[in-house]
C-alpha positions in Angstrom: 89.7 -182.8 -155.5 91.8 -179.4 -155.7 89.7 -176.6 -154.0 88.7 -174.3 -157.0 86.2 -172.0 -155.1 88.6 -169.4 -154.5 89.7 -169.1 -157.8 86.7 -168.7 -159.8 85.0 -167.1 -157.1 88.4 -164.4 -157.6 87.6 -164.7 -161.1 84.1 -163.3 -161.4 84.9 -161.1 -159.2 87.4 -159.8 -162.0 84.7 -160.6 -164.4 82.7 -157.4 -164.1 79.8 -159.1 -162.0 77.6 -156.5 -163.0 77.4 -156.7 -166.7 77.8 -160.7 -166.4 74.3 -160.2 -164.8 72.5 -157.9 -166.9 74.1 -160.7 -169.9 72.4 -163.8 -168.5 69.5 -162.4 -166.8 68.0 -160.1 -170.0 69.2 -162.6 -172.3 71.9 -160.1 -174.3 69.3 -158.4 -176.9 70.5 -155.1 -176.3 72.3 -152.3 -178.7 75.6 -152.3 -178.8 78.1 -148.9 -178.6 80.6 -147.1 -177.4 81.5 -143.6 -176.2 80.6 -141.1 -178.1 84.1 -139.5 -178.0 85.7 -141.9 -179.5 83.6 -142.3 -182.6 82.8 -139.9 -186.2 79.1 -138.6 -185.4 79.3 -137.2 -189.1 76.6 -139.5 -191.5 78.0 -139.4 -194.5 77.1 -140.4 -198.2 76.9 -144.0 -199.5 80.0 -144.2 -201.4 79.5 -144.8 -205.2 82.3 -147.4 -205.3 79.3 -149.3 -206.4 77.1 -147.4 -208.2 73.6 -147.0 -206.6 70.7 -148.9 -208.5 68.3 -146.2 -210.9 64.7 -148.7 -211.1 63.4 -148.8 -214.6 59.5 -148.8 -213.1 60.2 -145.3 -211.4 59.9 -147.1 -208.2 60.4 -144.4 -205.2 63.5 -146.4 -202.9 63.8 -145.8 -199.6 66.5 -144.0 -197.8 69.3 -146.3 -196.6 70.0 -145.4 -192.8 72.0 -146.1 -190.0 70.6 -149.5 -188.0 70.2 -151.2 -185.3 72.9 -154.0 -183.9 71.8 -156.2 -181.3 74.6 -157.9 -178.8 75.8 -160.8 -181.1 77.2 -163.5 -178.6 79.6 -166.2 -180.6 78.2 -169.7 -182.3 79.7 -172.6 -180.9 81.0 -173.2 -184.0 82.7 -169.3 -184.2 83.4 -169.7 -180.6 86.0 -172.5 -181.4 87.4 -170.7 -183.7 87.7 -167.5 -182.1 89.6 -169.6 -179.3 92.2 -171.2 -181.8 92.7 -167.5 -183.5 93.3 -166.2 -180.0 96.1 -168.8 -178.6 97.6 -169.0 -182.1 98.9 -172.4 -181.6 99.7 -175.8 -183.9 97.4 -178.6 -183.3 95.2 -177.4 -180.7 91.9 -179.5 -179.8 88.2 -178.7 -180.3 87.8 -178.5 -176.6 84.6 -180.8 -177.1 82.6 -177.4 -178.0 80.2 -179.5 -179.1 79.1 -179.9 -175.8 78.7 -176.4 -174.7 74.4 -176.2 -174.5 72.4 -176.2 -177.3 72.6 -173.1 -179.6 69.1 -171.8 -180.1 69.6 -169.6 -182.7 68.5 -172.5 -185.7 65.2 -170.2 -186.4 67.5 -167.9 -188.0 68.1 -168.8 -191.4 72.1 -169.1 -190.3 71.9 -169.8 -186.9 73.0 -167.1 -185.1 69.7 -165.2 -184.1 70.3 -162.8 -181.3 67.7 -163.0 -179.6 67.6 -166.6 -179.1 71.3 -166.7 -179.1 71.1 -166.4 -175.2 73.8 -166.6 -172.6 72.0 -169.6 -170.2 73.4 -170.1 -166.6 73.8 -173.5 -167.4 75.6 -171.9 -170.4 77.7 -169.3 -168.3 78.8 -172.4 -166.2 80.1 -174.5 -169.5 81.6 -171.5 -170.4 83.6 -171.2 -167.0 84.6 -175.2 -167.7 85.6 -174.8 -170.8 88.0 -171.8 -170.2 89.3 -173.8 -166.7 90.2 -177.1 -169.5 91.5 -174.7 -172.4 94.1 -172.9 -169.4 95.0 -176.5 -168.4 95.4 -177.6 -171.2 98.0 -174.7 -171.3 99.5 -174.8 -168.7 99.4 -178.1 -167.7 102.3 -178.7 -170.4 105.3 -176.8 -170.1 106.3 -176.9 -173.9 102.8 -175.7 -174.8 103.3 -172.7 -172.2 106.7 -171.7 -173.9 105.8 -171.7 -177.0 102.7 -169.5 -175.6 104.7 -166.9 -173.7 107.7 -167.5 -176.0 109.3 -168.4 -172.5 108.8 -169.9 -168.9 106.5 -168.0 -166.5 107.4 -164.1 -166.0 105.3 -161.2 -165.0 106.6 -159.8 -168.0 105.7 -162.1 -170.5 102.3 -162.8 -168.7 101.7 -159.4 -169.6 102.8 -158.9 -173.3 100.7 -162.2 -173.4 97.8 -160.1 -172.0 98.5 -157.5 -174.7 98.8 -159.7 -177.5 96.8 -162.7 -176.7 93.7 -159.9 -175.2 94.1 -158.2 -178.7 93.0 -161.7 -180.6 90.7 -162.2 -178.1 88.6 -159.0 -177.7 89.6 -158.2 -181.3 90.9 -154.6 -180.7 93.9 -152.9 -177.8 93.1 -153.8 -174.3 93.1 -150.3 -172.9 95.4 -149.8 -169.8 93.1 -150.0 -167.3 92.4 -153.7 -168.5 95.9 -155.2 -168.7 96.6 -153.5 -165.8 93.3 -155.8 -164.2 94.5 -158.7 -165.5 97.4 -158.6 -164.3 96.0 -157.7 -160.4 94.7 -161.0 -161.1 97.9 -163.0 -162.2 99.3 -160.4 -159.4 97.1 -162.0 -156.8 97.3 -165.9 -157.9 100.9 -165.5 -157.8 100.8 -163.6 -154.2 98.1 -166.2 -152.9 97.9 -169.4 -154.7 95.4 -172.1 -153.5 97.0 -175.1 -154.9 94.8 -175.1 -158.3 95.4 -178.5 -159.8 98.7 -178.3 -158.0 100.2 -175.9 -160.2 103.1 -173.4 -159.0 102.0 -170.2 -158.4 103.4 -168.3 -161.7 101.0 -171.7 -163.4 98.5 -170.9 -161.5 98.9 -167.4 -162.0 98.4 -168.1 -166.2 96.0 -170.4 -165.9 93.6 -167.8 -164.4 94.6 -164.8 -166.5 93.7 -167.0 -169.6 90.3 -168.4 -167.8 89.7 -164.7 -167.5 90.1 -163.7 -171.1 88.2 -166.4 -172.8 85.0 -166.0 -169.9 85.3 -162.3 -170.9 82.2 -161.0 -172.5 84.8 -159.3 -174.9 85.6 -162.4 -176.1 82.3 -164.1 -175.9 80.1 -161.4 -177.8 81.0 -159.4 -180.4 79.9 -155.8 -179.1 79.6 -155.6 -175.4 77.2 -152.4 -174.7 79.0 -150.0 -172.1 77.4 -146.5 -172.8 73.7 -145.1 -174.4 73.6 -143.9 -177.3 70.8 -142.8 -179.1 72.4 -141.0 -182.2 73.9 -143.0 -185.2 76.9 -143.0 -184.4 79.9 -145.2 -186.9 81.4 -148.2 -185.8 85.3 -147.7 -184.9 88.3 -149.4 -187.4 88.1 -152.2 -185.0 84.3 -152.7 -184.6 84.3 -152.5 -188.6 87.2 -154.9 -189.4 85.3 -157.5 -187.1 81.5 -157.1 -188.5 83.6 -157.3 -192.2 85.4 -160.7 -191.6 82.3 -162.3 -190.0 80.1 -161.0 -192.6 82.6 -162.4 -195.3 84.3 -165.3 -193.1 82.2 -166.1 -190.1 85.6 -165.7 -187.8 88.0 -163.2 -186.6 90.0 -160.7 -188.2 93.2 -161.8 -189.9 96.2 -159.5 -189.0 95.7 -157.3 -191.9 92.8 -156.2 -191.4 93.8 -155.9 -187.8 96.6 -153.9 -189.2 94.5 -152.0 -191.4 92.0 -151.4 -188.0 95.4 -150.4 -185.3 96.0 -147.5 -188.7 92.3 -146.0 -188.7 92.2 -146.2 -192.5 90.3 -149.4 -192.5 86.9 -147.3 -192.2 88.3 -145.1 -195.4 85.7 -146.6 -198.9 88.6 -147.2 -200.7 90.4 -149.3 -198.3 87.4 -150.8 -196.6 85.9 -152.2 -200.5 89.7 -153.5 -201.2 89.8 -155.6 -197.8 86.2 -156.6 -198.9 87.2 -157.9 -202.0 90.3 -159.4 -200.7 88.2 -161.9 -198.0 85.7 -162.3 -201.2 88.6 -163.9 -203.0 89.5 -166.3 -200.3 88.3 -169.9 -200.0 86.3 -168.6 -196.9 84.1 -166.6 -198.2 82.8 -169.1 -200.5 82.6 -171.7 -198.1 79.9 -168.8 -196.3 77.9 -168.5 -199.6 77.9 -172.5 -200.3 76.2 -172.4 -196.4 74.2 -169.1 -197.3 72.2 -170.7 -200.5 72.0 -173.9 -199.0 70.1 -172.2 -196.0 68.2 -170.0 -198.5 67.5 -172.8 -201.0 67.3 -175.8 -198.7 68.6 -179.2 -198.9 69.8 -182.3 -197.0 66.5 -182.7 -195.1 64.8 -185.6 -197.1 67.8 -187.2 -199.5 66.4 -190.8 -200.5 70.2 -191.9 -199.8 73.1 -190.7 -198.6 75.2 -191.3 -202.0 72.6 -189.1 -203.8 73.3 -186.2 -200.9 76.6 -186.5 -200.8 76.6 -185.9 -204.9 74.1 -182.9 -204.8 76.0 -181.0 -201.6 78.8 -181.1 -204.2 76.9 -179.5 -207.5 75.7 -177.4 -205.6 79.0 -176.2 -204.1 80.8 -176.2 -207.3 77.4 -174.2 -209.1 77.4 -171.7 -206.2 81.2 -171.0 -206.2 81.2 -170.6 -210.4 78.7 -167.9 -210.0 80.0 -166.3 -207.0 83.6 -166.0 -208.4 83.0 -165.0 -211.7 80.2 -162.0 -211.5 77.0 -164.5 -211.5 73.7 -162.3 -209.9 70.6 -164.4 -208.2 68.7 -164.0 -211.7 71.6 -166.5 -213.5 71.5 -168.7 -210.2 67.6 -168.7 -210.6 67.9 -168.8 -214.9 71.3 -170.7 -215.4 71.3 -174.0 -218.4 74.3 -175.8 -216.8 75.0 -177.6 -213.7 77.7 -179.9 -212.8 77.5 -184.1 -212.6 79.3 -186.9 -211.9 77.7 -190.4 -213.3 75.2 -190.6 -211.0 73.4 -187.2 -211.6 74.5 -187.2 -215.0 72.1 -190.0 -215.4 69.7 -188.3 -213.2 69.6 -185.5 -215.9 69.6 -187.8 -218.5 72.8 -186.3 -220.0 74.5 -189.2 -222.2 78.5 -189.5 -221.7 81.2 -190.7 -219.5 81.1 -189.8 -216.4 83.2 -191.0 -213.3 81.3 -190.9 -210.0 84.3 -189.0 -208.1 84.7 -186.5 -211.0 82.0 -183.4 -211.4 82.0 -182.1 -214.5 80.2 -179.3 -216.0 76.9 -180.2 -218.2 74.9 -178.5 -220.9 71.3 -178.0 -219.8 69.8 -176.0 -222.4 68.0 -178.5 -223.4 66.3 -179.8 -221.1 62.9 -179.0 -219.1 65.4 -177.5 -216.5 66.0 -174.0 -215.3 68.7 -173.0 -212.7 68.8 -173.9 -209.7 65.5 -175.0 -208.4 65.5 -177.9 -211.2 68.6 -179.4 -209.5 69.1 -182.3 -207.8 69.4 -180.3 -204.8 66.6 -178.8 -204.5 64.1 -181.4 -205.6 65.4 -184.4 -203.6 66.9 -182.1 -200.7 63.5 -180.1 -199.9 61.3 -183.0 -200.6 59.5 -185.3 -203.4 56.3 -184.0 -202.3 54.0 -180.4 -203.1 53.4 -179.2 -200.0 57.3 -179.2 -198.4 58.3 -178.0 -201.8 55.7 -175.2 -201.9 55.8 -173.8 -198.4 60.0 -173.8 -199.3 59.3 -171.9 -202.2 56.6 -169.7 -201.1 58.7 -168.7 -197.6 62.3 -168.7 -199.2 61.8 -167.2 -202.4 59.5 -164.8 -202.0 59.1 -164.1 -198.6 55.3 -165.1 -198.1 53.9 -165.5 -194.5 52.6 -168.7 -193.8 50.6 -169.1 -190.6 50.6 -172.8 -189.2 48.7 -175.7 -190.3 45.0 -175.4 -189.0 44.1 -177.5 -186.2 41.2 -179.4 -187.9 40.1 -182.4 -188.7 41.2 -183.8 -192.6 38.0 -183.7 -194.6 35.1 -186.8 -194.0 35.2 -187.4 -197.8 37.8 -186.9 -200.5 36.1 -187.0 -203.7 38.3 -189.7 -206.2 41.4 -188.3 -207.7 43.3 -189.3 -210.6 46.9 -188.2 -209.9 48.8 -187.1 -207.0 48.1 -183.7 -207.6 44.6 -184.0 -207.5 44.1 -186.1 -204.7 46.3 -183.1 -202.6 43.9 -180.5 -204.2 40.8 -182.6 -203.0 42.9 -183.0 -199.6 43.7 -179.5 -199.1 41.5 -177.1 -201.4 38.2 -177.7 -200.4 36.0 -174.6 -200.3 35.4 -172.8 -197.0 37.7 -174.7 -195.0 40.8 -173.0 -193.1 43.1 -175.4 -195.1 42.3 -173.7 -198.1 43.0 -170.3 -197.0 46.6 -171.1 -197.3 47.4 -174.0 -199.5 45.0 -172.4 -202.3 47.2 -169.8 -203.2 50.8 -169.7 -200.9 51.4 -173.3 -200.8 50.2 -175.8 -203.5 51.2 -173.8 -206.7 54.2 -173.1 -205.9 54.5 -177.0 -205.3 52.3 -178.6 -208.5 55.1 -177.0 -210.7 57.7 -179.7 -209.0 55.5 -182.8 -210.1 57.3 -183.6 -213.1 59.9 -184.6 -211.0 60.2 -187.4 -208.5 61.7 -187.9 -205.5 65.1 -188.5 -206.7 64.9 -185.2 -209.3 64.4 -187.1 -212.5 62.3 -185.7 -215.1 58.9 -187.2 -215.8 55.8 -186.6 -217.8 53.5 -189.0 -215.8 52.9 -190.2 -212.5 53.6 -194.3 -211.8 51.6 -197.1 -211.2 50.0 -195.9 -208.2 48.6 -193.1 -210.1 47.2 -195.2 -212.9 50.3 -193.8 -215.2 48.4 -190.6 -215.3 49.7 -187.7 -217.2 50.9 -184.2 -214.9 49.9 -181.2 -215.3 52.1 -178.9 -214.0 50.3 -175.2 -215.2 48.9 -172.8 -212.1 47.1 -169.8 -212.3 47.6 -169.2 -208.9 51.0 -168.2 -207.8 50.3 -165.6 -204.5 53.4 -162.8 -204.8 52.8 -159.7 -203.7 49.7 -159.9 -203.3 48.7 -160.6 -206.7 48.3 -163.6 -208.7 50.2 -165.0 -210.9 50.8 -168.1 -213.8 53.4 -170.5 -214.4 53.1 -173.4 -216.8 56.3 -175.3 -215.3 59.1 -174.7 -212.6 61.4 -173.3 -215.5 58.5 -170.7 -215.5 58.4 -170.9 -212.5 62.2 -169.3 -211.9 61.6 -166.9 -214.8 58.9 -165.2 -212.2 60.9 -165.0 -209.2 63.4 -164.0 -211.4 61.9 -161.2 -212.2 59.6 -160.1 -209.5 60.2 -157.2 -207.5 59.3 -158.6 -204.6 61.4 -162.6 -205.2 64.4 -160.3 -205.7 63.3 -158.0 -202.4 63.1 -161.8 -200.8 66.5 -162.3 -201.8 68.1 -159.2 -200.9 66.5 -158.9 -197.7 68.0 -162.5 -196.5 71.7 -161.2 -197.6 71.2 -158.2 -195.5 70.4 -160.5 -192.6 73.4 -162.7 -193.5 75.5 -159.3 -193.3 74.0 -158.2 -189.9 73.9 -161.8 -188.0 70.1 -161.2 -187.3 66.6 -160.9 -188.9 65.9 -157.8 -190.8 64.3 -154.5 -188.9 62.2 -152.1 -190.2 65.6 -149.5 -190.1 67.1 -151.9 -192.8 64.3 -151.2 -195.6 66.3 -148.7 -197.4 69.1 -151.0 -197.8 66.7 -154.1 -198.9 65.1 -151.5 -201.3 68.3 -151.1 -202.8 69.8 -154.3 -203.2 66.6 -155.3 -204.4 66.9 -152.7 -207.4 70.6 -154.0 -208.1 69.1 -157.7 -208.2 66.4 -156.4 -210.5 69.2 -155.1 -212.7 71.0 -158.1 -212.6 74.3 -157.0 -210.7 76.5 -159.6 -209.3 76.2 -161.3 -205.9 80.2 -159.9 -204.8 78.4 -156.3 -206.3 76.0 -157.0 -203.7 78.1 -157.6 -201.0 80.6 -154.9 -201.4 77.1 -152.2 -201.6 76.2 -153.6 -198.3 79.3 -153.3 -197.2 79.5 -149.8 -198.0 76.2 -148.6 -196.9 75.2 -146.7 -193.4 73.2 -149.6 -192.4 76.8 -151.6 -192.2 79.1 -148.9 -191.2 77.3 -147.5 -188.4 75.0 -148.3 -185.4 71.1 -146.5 -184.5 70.6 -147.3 -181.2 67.1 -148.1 -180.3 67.2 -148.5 -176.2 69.1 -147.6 -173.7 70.5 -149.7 -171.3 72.3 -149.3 -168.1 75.5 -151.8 -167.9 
């Protein structure tokens, strides 16, 4: 086996040691900035571009201020793509990402909670493999190196590669003083090679200048913390271009915005809400809000069959995308009388017509005990067929209620007869004095029961089945928990009409976009923004109006530091 020790030990030696340890040890949660120097101190004014909400209920809003941004290492999934961006090559591999370690990040409503998205050892070590396969893989083929350095090996076009390749990878200019490091370290292969892989010493050379680059923590995270800071301070054109296209795309800057970034003018309103509604207008960004609603709405977890989920995953693509696109808000999501079908939801819906089951086409649901979204297919087979799942969904997605875990207790000695399904999980859960009731009384069952007239596959019904003695349901509550006060719905199209228009299910709402924006659960410092956005939803502005207010705010354009840390 080819002696590697020297090389990767001369690698982390190039690595910054130092910050490499404060990385895995504290487990990358701190507050990312840079120098003061180089950075506007002035806070200015939200930009009007959008106008700012005016609430109707004379509802005091809360200031929107600059907030904190913890150190956001890379998905696997963004990590793969962040490599492909950075070599800019046809055709290249997944690299098996899929078997870097577990991502733990999955109790954040898109996966990518900081503080859970940790760099391991065992993670740091497939980090070092993969970037040893990625630079074989390299330079193990000699057409796949020319076409990378435009060339065979030189110093000089090892180091425009530096400059170019280091700009995709740490997504702004390497400053001198890093090019000039990495190439000591091509400098030093090429001086001392130790036969890696029995490459020549210009391949060897390569092959640990691009190990180097993509074990960087530039590369890895996307803010490495190198100063403290305690004043807001805004992000630089860089810093801004790459929050933007992960907000909007979930990957790296394309080269306008790099462009845009290199110029200084991308942190200009003007310019900044153009770029924002260009990536809105691409296929990317709606593949992000497909992903966003399906995380906020649910779906895919209980499916009776796979035909069904395949069918609904596309409804709901093609319903999200219509209202994104053209100027829909969360109230026509939640409100909306059409979805789209093939045969086999079309039947579903009981809509009469031809239908194809490769062909969606859009249906009239006006007419029907349906109302937006939560009636669909979706939602009601996706979530689950049964109250509880559906509740606790509703109760924790939709308006933000705090559910503490089941009590650990015994199931009551006696459950007094039932005559429908409902009953029997009221007698189950609801008796008096009991822990279980303290929840499902209020935050849970309601906002189930108003599902019952639908069964597991989303059809509509007016009675349970056989089991049930063909009893009639009752779907009517009383007891809808929001806000702290109570509330009634006689179906789940009522149901939507009061999320609709609560303060706190559009609150709800807005306050999972602004974690969507920042790639980590809200803090306290982003109330003012969630106060606002919640007033726009009230008002009925569109979702891309809500994106392009975030995206002007001083919660997204600049960082509060709350710690210091020494790096």
């Amino acid at each position: 086996m080819p002696n590697t020790g020297k090389v990767m030990h001369r690698f982390t030696l190039y690595a910054q040691p130092a910050l490499w340890a404060v990385l895995v040890v504290y487990g990358c949660t701190g507050v990312v900035e840079l120098p003061k120097s180089t950075r506007d101190q002035a806070i200015d004014d939200n930009s009007e571009i959008i106008e700012s909400p005016t609430p109707t209920d004379g509802r005091a809003l809360q200031p929107v201020t600059a907030t904190a941004q913890p150190l956001r290492r890379l998905t696997h999934e963004q990590w793969i793509k962040a490599v492909h961006s950075t070599l800019n090559l046809p055709d290249l591999p997944d690299f098996g990402y899929q078997n870097l370690e577990n991502d733990r990040g999955d109790t954040f409503i898109f996966g990518q909670d900081p503080s859970t998205l940790q760099v391991t050892y065992n993670l740091f070590s497939d980090y070092q493999a993969k970037a040893d396969e990625i630079a074989r893989y390299i330079t193990d083929s000699p057409q796949r190196t020319t076409t990378l350095l435009n060339g065979v090996i030189t110093r000089d076009r090892v180091q425009k590669l530096v400059t170019d390749m280091g700009y995709r990878a740490y997504r702004r200019p390497l400053t001198t003083n890093e090019i000039n490091a990495h190439m000591a370290v091509f400098d030093e292969s090429v001086e001392n090679p130790v036969g890696l892989y029995n490459h020549t010493p210009e391949q060897e050379g390569l092959s640990v200048v691009i190990q180097a680059i993509f074990q960087s923590p530039y590369f890895i995270y996307l803010n490495v913390p190198n100063t403290n800071i305690n004043d807001p301070v805004r992000l630089t054109a860089h810093e801004l271009a790459t929050k933007l296209s992960y907000f909007l795309w979930g990957e790296d800057p394309d080269e306008q915005l790099h462009s845009l970034a290199d110029s200084g003018t991308l942190v200009e309103h003007q310019v900044l809400d153009e770029q924002a509604v260009r990536l809105m207008n691409d296929e990317r960004f709606d593949d992000l809000m497909v992903r966003f609603h399906d995380a906020v709405l649910g779906g895919g977890q209980w499916f009776p069959d796979a035909n069904l989920q395949l069918a609904a995953e596309q409804e709901r693509r093609l319903f999200v995308t219509d209202q994104v696109q053209n100027g829909g808000s969360w109230k026509d999501m939640l409100l909306a009388t059409y979805t789209y079908a093939n045969s086999e939801l079309a039947e579903i819906y009981g809509v009469a017509g031809s239908f194809s089951s490769d062909v969606f086409e859009r249906i009239d649901l006006s007419n029907s005990e349906r109302r937006g979204v939560l009636t669909q297919v979706g939602f009601l087979s996706g979530v689950a067929s049964r109250p509880v799942p559906r509740g606790v969904w509703i109760s924790e997605r939709m308006v933000c209620n705090t559910i503490g875990a089941p009590a650990d207790v015994a199931p009551p000695a006696e459950i007094p007869p039932a005559t429908g399904r409902r009953e029997l999980w009221e007698a189950f859960t609801e008796q008096p004095e009991t822990d279980c009731a303290s929840c499902h009384s209020n935050l849970i069952n309601p906002f189930g029961f108003v599902f019952e007239s639908y069964d597991d596959h989303g059809r509509y019904r007016t009675h349970y089945g056989a089991a049930y003695s063909n009893v009639a349901i009752n779907t009517a509550v009383d007891d809808l928990l929001i806000d702290g006060s109570l509330h009634h719905a006689e179906n789940a199209a009522e149901l939507a009409e009061v999320i609709a228009n609560n303060w706190v299910g559009n609150r709800c709402y807005a306050s999972q976009l602004v974690e969507l924006s920042m790639g980590r659960f809200a803090v306290p410092s982003d109330d003012g923004l969630v106060d606002h956005l919640a007033a726009l939803v009230a008002e009925g502005r569109s979702i891309r109006e809500l994106v392009r207010y975030i995206i002007q705010s001083k919660s997204f354009r600049y960082h509060q530091s709350t710690e210091q840390r020494d790096i």
